[in-house]
N, C-alpha and C positions, 0 to 999 in steps of 0.2 A: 284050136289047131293041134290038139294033143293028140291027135290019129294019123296024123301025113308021118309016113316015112320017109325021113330026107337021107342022103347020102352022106352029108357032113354030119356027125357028130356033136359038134357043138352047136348049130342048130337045132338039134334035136333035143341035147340039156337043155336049152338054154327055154325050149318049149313046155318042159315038163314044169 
């Protein structure tokens, strides 16, 4: 899931 652009921020770190 290291390619969805999410809106929040720390879903996004938290994907990386």
């Amino acid at each position: 899931m290291a390619g969805r652009l999410l809106p929040e921020p720390i879903l996004s770190s938290t994907i990386q």
